[in-house]
N, C-alpha and C positions, 0 to 999 in steps of 0.2 A: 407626464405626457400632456399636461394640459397645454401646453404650448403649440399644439398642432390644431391647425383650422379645418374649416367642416363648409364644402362646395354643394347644398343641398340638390339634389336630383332626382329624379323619380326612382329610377332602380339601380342604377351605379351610383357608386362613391368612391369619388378621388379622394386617395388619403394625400394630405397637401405638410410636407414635415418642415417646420419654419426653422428660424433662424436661432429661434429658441432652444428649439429642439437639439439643433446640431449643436451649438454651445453645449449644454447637455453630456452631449455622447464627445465632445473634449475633453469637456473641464474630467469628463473618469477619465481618457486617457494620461490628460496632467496630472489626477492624483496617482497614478499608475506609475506614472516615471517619477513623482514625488516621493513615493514610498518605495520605491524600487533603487531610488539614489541612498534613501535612508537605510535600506538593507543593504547595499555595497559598501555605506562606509559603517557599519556597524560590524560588517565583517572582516574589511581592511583594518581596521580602529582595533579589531579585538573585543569589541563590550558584549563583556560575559563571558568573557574567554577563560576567565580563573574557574568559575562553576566545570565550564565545561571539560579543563584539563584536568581537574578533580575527578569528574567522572569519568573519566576516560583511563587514569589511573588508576580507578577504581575497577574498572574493565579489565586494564591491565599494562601493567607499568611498560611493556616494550612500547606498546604505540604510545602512550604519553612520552616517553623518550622519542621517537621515532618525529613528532610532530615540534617538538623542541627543538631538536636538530633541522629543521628543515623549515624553519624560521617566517619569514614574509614569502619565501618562494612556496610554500605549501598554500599556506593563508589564501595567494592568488589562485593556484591550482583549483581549491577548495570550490572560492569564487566563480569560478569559470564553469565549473563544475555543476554547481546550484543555479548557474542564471542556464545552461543548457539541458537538464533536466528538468527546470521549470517551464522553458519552452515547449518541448517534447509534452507536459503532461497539462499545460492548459489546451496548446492545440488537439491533442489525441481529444478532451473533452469536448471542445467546443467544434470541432469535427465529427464527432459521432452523434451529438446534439442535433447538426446539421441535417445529418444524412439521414436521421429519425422523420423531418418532415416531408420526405419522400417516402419511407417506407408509412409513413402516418398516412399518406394521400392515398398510395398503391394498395393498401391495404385494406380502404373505403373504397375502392374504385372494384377491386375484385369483390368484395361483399355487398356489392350492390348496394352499398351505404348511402340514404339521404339524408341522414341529419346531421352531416358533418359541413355543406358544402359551403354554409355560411362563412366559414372558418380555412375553408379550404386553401384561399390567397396567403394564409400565414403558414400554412406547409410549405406551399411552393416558396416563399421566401426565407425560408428558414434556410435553405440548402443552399443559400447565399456566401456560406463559408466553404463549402465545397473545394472551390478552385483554390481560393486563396491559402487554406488550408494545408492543401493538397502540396504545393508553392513551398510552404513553411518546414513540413512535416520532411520531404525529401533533401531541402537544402538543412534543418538539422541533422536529419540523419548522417549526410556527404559529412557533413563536417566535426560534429559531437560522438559519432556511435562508440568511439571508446569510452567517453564519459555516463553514456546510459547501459549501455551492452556488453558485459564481461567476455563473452563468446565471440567477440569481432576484433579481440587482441591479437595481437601477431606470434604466430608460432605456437597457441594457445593447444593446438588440434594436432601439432606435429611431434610423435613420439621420440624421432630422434634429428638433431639438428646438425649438421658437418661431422655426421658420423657417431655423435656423442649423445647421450640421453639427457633430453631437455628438460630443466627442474621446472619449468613453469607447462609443461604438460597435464593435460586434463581430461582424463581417461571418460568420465561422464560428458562433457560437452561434446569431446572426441567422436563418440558415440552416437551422436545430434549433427554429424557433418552434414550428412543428405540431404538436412533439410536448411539447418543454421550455416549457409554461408553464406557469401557476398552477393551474387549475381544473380541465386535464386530469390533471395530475401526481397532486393530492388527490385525485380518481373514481378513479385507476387505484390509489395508496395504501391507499384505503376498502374499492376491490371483491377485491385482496388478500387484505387481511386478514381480511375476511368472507367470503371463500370459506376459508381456513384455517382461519377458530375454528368455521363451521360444520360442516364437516366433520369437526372433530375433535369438534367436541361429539355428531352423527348420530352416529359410529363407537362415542363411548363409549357412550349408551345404547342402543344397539343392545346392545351386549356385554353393559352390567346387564341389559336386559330377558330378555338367553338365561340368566344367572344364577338368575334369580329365577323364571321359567316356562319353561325349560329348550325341547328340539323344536329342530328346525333353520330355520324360518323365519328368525328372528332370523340366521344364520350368511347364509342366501343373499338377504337385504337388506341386509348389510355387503358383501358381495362388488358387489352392483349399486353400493351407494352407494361405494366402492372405486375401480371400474373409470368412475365420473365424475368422480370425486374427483381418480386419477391424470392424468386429460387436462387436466384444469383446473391443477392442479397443472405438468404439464411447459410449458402458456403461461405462469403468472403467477409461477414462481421465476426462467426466465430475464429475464422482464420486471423482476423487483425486482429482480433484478440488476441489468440497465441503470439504472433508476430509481435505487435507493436506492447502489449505489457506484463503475456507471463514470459515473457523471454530473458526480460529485464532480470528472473530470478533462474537462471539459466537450470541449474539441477533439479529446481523445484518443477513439479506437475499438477494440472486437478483438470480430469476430464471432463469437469462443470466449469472451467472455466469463461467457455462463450459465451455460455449461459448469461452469467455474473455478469461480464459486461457489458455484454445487451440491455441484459435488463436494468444496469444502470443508468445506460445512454437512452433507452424508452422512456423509463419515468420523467427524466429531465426534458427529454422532446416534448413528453407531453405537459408539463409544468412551465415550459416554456411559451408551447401555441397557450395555454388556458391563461397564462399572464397577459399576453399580447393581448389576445381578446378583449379581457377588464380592460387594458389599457385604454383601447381602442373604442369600447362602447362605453367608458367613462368620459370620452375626450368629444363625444357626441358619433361616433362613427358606428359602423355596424345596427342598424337602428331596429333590424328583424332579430339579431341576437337576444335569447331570452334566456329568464333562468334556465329554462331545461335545458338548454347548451351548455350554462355550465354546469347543472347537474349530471350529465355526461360524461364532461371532462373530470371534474370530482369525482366519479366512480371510477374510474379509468386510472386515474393518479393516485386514490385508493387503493384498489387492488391490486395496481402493479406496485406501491411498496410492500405490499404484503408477499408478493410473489419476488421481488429484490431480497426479503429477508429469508423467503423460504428456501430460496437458491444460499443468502450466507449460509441460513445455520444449515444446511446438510453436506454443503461444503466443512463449513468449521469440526459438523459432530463427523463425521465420516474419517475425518482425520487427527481428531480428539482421540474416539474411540479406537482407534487403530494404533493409535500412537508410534509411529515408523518414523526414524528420526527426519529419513528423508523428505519424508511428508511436514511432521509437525516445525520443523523447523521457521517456514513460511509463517505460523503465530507465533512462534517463539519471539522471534522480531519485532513483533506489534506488539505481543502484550506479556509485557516485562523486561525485553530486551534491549541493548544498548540503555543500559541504566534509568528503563522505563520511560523512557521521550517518547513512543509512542502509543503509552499506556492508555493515558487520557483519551486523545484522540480515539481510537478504538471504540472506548464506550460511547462516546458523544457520537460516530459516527450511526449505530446503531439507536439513540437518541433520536437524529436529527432523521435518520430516514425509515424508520420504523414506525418508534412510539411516537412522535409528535404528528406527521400525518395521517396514523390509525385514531388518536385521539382528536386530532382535530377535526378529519372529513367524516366521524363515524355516523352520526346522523344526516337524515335527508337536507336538514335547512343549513347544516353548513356546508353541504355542497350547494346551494343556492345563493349563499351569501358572498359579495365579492370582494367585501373586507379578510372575511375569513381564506377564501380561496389565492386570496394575493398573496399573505400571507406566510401559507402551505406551501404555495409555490416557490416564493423565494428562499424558502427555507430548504425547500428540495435541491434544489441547483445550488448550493451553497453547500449541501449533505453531500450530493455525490460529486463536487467536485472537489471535497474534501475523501471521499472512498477512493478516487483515483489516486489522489496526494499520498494514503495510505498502501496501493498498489506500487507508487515508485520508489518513494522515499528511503522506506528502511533497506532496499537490495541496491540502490546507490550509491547516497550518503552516508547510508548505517546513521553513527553518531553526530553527523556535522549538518547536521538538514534544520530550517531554518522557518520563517513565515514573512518576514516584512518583501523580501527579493521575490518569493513566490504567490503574494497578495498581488504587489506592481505588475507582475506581468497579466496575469488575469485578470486584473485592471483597464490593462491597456489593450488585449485579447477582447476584453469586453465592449468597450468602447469601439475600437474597429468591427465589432461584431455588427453593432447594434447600426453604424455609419450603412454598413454594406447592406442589411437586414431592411434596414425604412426605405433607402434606395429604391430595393426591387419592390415594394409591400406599395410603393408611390408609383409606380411604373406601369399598373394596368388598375382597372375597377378591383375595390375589396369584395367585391360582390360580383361572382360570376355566372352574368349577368345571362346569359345563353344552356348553361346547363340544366339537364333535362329532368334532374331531382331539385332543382331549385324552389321550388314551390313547396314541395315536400318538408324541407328544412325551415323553411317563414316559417310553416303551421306544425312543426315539433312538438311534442306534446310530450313527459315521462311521467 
């Protein structure tokens, strides 16, 4: 980010994103479609394909025959398959990323929080994928959901079809009609994401308007609209949870799982604002930001991996212990199944979002430090967008799940991110500049 220039002014700062910069947030989307072209033809090509029919025989000789017979036309299927899944699971992330820096803002605004508000303009911008998201996520669905969603097959739910009992019937999802069909699933999708982009669009001009006509009204109609905001918000993130990726494993259940991907999408929100930060007061910006701001966000990125892991393991032991096929099935997948492809990944996800930032933020000076906290942080967003990977992959793909086509798109997911994201973050003072804890947050102290 040193590419971006610095407009000195007494108490606002225009963040000014140059020419550099956007080059930048290109050149990822070019490597995005570089490596996205290298995973299409690495799967049209076949490379690696003898390993894989090996294993897959080794699984079990009908689908090794089954993918034999069914030659280049599979292979494409295959294709189509993986680039629409991939889609579905960079946006679901970088969509709930999004909608973090509104419940990050709503959540200081009810708590009468001042030592955020230095920081404050990088929430509001965060939720810049919002709409566009929003855009992505329903035009996948219209057109892929047989490819991510076992439950939205046809005749799937229908006992008997022209009189005669239908062999592709499925007496558990059957069972899931009232909630898993079609027209409920899209109303609950719509009213979602419209309660999200609303909300985040109230919160931000609520904030322009205290900029520009200063007075605290504006500050205690962010709070009201905050504290609706956060209720609406704790029903419909657990719900797009269920919806958008335990559905994906339709039989399977875990009444923690809101939980889990809350707290997935928090740590990265907050790993996200506390990067922008360093960014931004390395680039000369933000010039009141101090270490205790990010000793802040370092405790906060701290303990919510600790609280990411407390939600795995009592998810994982509850269903270890219990051992109910229908339950354990969901690990069996991940660790050891389809011929341990996604063994690895497993333990390193656990690595990367547990041990690495419990060992790295543990003391006081490395939450001070902004080498250290860069990092952590990249390493964060790279762990859980890698947990999510783990969320679709094996009830997908099973055996044929890949990494060069699902890097490209997240690549390219990134790079539009990051275009939309400096956009807004350029569009008002990084410092706002009228709000009524403002003073409060310059002289922070931890």
């Amino acid at each position: 980010m040193a590419t971006l220039t610095h407009h000195e002014s007494a108490t606002a700062e225009q963040l000014v994103v140059t020419d550099g910069a956007r080059k930048t947030f290109f050149a990822i989307i070019a490597a995005g479609v570089l490596v996205l072209i290298l995973g299409i033809l690495a799967q049209v090509m076949g490379w690696g394909a003898e390993e894989h029919a090996a294993a897959a025989h080794a699984a079990g000789g009908h689908a090794a025959a089954g993918h034999a017979a069914a030659g280049h036309e599979e292979g494409s299927s295959v294709l189509l398959k993986r680039i629409i899944v991939s889609l579905w699971h960079s946006n679901v992330f970088f969509l709930g990323v999004s909608t973090i820096g509104t419940v990050f803002m709503a959540i200081n605004y009810v708590a009468y929080a001042g030592w955020s508000v230095m920081i404050k303009r990088i929430s509001e911008a965060l939720s810049a994928w919002i709409i566009p998201g929003a855009v992505i996520m329903l035009v996948v669905f219209i057109v892929g959901r047989h490819d991510i969603f076992h439950w939205t097959h046809e005749g799937i739910m229908d006992k008997m079809i022209n009189g005669k009992p239908n062999p592709g019937y499925d007496e558990i999802i059957a069972g899931k009609s009232g909630f898993l069909n079609l027209p409920f699933y899209l109303i609950r999708m719509v009213v979602y994401l419209a309660i999200w982009a609303f909300f985040s669009y109230k919160l931000r001009q609520l904030s322009l308007a205290e900029d520009q006509l200063g007075g605290t009204v504006w500050f205690h109609k962010s709070v009201n609209a905050s504290a609706l905001f956060l209720v609406l918000y704790a029903v419909t993130s657990s719900m797009s949870a269920w919806d958008w990726v335990m559905s994906v494993d339709t039989h399977w259940f875990s009444t923690m799982f809101g939980w889990y991907v809350f707290a997935s999408w928090w740590v990265s929100g907050i790993s996200a604002i506390a990067l922008t930060a360093i960014f931004l007061k390395q680039a000369g910006y933000l010039r009141a930001l101090s270490t205790n701001h990010l000793h802040d966000l370092g405790k906060l990125m701290f303990g919510f991996s600790i609280f990411w892991t407390y939600v795995w393991f009592a998810q994982f032991m509850l269903i270890w212990y219990a051992n109910l096929p229908e339950e354990a099935v969901y690990f069996n997948q991940r660790l050891g199944g389809y011929e341990g492809r996604y063994t690895g990944m497993f333990y390193f996800n656990i690595l990367i979002n547990f041990v690495f930032p419990f060992l790295g933020l543990m003391t006081r000076d490395a939450k001070r430090q902004m080498i250290i906290m860069k990092i952590v942080c990249i390493a964060i967003l790279i762990g859980h967008w890698s947990d999510f990977y783990l969320m679709f992959m094996p009830a997908t793909l099973r055996g044929e799940n890949g990494f060069l086509i699902e890097i490209g798109i997240a690549a390219i997911f990134l790079g539009a991110f990051l275009i939309l994201f400096t956009r807004r973050l350029a569009s008002a003072s990084l410092v706002p500049v009228n709000h009524p804890f403002l003073d409060e947050s310059i002289h922070h102290t931890t």
